[in-house]
C-alpha positions as CSV (number, residue, x, y, z in Angstrom):
1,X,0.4,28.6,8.9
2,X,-2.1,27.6,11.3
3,X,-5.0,27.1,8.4
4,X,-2.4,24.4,6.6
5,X,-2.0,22.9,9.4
6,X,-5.6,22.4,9.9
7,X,-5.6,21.9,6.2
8,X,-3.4,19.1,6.9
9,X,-4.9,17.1,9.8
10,X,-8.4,17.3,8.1
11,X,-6.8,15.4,5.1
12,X,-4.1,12.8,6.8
13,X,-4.4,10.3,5.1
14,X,-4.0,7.0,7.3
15,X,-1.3,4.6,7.2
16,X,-3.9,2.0,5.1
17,X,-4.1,4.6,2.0
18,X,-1.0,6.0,2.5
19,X,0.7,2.7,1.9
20,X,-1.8,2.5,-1.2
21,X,-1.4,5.5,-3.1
22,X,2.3,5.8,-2.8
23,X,2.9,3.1,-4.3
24,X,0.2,3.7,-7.0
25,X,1.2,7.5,-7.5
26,X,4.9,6.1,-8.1
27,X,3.5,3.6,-10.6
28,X,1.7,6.1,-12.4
29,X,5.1,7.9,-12.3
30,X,6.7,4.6,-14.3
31,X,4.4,4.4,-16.4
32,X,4.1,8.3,-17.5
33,X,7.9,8.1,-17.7
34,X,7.3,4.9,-19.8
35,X,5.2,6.4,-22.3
36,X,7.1,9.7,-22.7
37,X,10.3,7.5,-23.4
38,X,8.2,5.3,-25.7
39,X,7.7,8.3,-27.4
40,X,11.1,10.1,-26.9
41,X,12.5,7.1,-28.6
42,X,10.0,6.5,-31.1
43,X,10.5,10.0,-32.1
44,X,14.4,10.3,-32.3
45,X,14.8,6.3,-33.4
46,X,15.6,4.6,-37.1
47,X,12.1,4.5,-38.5
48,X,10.9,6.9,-36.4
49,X,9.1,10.6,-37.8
50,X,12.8,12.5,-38.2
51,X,14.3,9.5,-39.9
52,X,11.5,8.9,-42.1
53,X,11.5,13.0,-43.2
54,X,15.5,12.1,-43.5
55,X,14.4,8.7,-46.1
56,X,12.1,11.0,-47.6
57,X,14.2,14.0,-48.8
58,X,16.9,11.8,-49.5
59,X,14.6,9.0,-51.8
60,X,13.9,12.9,-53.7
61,X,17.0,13.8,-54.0
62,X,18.1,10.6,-56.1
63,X,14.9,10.8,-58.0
64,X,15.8,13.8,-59.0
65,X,19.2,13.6,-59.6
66,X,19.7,12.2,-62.3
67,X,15.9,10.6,-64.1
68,X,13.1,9.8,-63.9
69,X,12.7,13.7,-62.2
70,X,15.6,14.7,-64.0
71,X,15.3,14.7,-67.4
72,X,19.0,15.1,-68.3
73,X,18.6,11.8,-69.4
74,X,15.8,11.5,-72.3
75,X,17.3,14.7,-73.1
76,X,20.7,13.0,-73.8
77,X,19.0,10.6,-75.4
78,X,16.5,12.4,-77.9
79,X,20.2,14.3,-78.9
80,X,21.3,10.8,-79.5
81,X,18.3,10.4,-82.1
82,X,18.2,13.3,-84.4
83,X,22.2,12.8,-84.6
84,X,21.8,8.4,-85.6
85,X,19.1,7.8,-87.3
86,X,20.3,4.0,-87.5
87,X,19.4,4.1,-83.6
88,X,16.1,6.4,-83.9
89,X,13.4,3.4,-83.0
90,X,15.3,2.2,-80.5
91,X,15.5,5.7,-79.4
92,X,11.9,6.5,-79.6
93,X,11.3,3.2,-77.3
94,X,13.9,4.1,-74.8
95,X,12.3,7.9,-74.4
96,X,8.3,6.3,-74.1
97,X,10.0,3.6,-71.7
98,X,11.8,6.9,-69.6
99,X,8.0,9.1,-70.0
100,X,6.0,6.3,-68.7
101,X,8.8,5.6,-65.5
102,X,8.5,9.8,-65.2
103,X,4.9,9.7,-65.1
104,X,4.9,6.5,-62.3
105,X,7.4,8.4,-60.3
106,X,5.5,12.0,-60.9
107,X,2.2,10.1,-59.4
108,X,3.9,8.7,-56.8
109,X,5.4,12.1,-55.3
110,X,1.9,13.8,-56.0
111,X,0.6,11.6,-52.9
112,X,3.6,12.1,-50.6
113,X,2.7,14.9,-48.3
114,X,5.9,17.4,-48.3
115,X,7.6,20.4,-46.5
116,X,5.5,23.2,-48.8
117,X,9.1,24.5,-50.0
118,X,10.3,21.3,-51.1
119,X,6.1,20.7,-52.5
120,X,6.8,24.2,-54.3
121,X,9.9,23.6,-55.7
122,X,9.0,19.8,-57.4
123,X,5.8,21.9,-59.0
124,X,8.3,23.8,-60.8
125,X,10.3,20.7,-61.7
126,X,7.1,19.0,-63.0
127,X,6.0,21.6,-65.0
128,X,9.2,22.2,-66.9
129,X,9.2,18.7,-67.4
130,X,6.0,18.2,-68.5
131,X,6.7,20.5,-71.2
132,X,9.6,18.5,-72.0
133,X,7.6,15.6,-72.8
134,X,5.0,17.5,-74.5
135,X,8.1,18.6,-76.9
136,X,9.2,14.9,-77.3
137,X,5.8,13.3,-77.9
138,X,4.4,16.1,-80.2
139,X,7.8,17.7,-82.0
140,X,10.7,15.6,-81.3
141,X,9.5,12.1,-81.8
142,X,7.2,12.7,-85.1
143,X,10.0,14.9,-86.8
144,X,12.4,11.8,-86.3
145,X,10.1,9.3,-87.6
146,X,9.5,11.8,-90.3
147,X,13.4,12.6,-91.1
148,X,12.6,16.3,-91.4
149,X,15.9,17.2,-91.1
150,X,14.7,20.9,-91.7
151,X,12.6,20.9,-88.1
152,X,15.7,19.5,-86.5
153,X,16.8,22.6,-85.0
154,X,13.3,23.6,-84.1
155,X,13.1,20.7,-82.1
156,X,16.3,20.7,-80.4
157,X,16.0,24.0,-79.5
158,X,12.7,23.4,-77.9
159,X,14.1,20.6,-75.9
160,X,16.7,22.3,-75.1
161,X,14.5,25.2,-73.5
162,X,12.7,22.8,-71.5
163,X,15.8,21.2,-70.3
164,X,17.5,24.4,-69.6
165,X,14.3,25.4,-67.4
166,X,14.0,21.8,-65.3
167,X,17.6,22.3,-65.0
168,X,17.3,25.9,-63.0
169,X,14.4,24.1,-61.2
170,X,16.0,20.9,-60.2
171,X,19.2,23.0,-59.3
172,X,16.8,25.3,-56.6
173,X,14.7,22.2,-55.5
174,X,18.0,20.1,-54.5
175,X,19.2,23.1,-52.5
176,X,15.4,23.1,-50.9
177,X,16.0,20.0,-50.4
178,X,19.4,20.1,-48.9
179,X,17.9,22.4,-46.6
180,X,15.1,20.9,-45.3
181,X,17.2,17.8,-44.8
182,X,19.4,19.8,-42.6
183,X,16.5,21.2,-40.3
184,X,15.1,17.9,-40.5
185,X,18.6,16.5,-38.7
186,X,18.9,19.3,-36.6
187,X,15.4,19.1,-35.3
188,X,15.7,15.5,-34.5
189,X,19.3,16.6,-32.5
190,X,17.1,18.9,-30.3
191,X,14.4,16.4,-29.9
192,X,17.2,14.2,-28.7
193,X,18.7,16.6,-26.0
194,X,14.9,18.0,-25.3
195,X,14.0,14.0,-24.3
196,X,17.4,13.4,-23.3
197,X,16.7,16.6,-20.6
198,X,13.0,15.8,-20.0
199,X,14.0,11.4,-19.1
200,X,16.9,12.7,-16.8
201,X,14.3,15.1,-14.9
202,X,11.6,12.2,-14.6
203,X,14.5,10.1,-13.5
204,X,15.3,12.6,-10.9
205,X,11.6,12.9,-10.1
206,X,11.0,9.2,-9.7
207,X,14.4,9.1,-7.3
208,X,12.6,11.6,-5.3
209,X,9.6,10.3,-4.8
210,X,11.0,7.1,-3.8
211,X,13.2,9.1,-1.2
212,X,10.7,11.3,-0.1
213,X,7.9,7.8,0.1
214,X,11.1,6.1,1.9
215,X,11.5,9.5,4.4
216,X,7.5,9.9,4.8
217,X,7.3,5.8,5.9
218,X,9.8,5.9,8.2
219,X,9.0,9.4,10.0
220,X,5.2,8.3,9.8
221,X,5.6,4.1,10.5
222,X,8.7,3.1,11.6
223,X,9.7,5.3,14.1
224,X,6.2,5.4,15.6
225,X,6.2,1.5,15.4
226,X,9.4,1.6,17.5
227,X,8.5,4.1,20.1
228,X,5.5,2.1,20.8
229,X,7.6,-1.0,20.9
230,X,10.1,0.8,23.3
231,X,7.4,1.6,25.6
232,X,6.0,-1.9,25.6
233,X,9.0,-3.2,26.8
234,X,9.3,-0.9,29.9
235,X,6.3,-1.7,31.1
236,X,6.2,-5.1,30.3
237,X,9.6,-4.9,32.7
238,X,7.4,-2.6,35.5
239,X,8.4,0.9,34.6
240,X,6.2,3.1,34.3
241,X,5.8,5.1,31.0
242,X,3.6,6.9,29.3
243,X,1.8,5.7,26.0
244,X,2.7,8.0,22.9
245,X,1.1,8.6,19.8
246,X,-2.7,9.3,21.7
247,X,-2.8,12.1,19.6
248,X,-2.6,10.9,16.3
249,X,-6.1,9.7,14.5
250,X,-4.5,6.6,11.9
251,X,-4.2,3.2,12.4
252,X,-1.2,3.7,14.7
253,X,-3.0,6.2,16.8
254,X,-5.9,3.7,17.4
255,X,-3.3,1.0,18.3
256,X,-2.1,3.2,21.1
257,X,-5.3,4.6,22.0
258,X,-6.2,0.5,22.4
259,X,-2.6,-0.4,24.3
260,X,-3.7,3.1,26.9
261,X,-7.0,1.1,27.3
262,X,-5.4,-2.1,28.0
263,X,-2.5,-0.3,30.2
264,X,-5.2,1.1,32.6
265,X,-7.9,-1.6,32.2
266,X,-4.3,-4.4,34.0
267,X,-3.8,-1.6,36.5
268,X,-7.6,-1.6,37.4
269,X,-7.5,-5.0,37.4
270,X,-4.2,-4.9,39.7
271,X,-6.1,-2.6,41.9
272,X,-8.7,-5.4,42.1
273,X,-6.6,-8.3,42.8
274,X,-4.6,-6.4,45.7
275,X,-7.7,-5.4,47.0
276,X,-9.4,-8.6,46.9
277,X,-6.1,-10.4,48.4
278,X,-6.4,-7.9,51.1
279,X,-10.0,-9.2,51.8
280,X,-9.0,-12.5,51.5
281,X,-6.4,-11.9,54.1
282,X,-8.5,-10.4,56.2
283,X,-11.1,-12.8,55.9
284,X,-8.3,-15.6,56.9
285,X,-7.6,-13.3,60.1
286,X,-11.0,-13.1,60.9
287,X,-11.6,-17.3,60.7
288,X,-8.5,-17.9,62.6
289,X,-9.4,-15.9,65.6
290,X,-12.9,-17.1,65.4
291,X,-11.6,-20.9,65.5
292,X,-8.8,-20.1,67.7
293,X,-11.7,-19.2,70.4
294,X,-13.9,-21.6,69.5
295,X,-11.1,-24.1,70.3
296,X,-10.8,-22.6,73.7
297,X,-14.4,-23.0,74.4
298,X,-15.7,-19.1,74.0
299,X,-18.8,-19.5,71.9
300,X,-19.9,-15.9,73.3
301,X,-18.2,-13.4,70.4
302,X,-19.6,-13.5,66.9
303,X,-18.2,-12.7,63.7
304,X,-18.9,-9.0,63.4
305,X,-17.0,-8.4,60.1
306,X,-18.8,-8.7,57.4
307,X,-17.0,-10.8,54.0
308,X,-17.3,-9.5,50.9
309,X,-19.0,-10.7,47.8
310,X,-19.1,-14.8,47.6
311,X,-17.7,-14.9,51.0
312,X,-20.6,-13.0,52.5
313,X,-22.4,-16.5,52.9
314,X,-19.7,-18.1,54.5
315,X,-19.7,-15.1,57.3
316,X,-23.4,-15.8,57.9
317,X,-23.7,-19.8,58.1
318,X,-20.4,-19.4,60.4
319,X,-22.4,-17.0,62.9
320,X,-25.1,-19.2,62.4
321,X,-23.2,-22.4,63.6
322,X,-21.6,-20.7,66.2
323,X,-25.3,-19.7,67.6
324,X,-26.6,-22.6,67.2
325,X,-23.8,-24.6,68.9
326,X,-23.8,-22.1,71.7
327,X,-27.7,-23.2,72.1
328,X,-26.8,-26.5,72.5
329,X,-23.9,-25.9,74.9
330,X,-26.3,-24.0,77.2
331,X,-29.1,-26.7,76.8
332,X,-26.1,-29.1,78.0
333,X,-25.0,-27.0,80.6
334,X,-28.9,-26.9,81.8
335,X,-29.5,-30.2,81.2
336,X,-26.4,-31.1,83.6
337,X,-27.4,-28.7,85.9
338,X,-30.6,-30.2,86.4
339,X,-28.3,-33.5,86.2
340,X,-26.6,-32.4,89.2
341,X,-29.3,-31.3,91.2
342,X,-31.5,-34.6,91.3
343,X,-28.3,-36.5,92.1
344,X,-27.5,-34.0,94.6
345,X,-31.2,-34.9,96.5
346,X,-30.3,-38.8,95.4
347,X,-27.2,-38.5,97.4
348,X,-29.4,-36.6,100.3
349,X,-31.7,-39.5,100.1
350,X,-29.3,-41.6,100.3
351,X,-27.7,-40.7,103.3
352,X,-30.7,-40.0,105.3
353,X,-31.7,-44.0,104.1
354,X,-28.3,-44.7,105.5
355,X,-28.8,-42.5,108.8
356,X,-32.2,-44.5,109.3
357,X,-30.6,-47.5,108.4
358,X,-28.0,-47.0,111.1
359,X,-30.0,-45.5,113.7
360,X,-32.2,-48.7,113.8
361,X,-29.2,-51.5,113.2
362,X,-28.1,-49.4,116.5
363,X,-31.5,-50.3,118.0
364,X,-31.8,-53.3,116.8
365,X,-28.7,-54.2,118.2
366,X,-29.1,-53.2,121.7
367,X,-32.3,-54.8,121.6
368,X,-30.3,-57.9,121.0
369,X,-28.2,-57.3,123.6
370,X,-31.2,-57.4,126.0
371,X,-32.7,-59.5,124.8
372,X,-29.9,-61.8,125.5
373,X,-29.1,-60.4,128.7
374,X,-32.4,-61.6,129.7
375,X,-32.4,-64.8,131.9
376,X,-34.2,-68.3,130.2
377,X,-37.6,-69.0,131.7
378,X,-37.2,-72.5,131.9
């Protein structure tokens, strides 16, 4: 069992030649039953071999019964001239016209080709009348033309021999005859029921074969077709189902060896997209907070995480702006450090000026006041 089914699996045929050589076994199948018909009926038909045998025996049978075969005739009709000599030329025609239609129909069977009983048995007819006519040409007819009424009886006896032979001879060729007719008739019966039997069982053959072709397409196309179609649409609704027909090495079993490699290549490519949105989402995180801080003024933390792919650049130039505008935040803050230490000493300046200033508007003042205090020297 095991080495036909190895037998079996080497030789599957795929669906491709499959579809072609049923479909050309069954016409070979027509056309076999075709020609065996053709045959059956050309056979068993009117004009066919059996009927022709039939045409044949019975074209015989009226040859010989009664002339030209049959020489019942002449024989009637020499009689007829040794008894009226008034009708003896006339006679002597009719029986040279009779010899020469005897000797056209004689040729005529010698190239028929015959059952070798029936072949047999006209031999014998022949050859009694052949010495028939050898009476009438060399006995019969010069004793009439003669008048020797002495040799009549000579003569008619030796007619009458030859006719009493073909007589014998025609009587066992017609029954040859009749025979072979009827084995001819029965023959073509059984070749009739044989072909009748034999169409019938093609007919039944061909009827099977298209069954079993129908049977084999379905159980090897169809219902493979619809389990794969089946199993399409669950997944194309989100179930998960497994991919049938891996196992089998035809056309159908490279279209679902193809639809497996295009199930798992869209769950790969799932994969990717959920975790690429993850990354993106991540990323988004990651640039909020950084903003978020930068728009409360803490330039000090860096992006640490590092983006994938294309977004790697964008991770890098972002630290990069954020050092750079920390830089210039700390030169500001040093520049307005320095800023507020050279107005604090302007201020200091300032009010000492102003301390000066006072302290010698306060002497100037009470140096005034003297002065005016001072009596006029005039």
């Amino acid at each position: 069992y095991d080495g036909w089914v190895v037998f079996y699996r080497e030789l599957a045929l795929s669906i491709e030649r499959l579809v072609r050589f049923a479909p050309a076994a069954l016409l070979g199948l027509v056309v076999v039953s075709a020609i065996v018909f053709a045959t059956a009926i050309n056979t068993i038909r009117i004009g066919g071999a059996h009927e022709l045998d039939i045409e044949l025996s019975a074209e015989l049978e009226a040859d010989i019964l009664p002339p030209p075969l049959f020489i019942v005739e002449p024989y009637a009709v020499a009689m007829e001239g040794f008894l009226h000599e008034e009708k003896r030329p006339a006679t002597i025609k009719r029986l040279k016209d009779m010899h020469r239609i005897y000797d056209e129909r004689h040729d005529y069977w010698r190239t028929r080709e015959l059952d070798p009983e029936i072949d047999a048995g006209l031999a014998d007819v022949e050859r009694n009348a052949d010495t028939f006519w050898k009476v009438v040409d060399q006995k019969a007819v010069p004793i009439m033309q003669r008048g020797d009424r002495a040799r009549y009886d000579e003569a008619l006896e030796a007619l009458a021999a030859a006719y009493n032979g073909q007589r014998s001879a025609i009587a066992r060729l017609v029954t040859a005859t009749r025979r072979f007719k009827n084995e001819v008739r029965n023959d073509a019966d059984s070749a009739l029921r044989m072909w009748g039997v034999v169409l019938v069982l093609l007919g039944i053959a061909l009827l099977g074969s298209v069954i079993a072709y129908g049977g084999l397409l379905r159980r090897r196309v169809v219902s493979p077709l619809g389990e794969l179609t089946a199993t399409a649409n669950r997944l194309s609704a989100g179930e998960e189902a497994a991919i049938p027909l891996l196992d089998r090495t035809d056309e159908l079993g490279g279209l679902a060896g193809a639809f497996h490699h295009f199930v798992q290549a869209s769950a790969e490519r799932r994969e990717a997209d959920r975790k690429d949105a993850a990354e993106k989402s991540a990323m988004v995180d990651t640039l909020a907070t950084t903003l978020n801080r930068m728009s409360e003024g803490d330039l000090r933390k860096i992006v640490e995480t590092e983006f994938q792919g294309e977004y790697r650049a964008l991770g890098v130039n972002l630290n990069e702006a954020m050092s750079s505008l920390r830089e210039m935040v700390q030169h500001v803050v040093t520049s307005a450090g320095s800023i507020k230490l050279a107005a604090g000493e302007i201020a200091d300046a300032s009010a000492d000026l102003s301390s000066r200033t006072d302290r010698k508007s306060t002497r100037l003042n009470s140096s005034h006041t003297d002065i005016s205090r001072m009596p006029s020297s005039a």
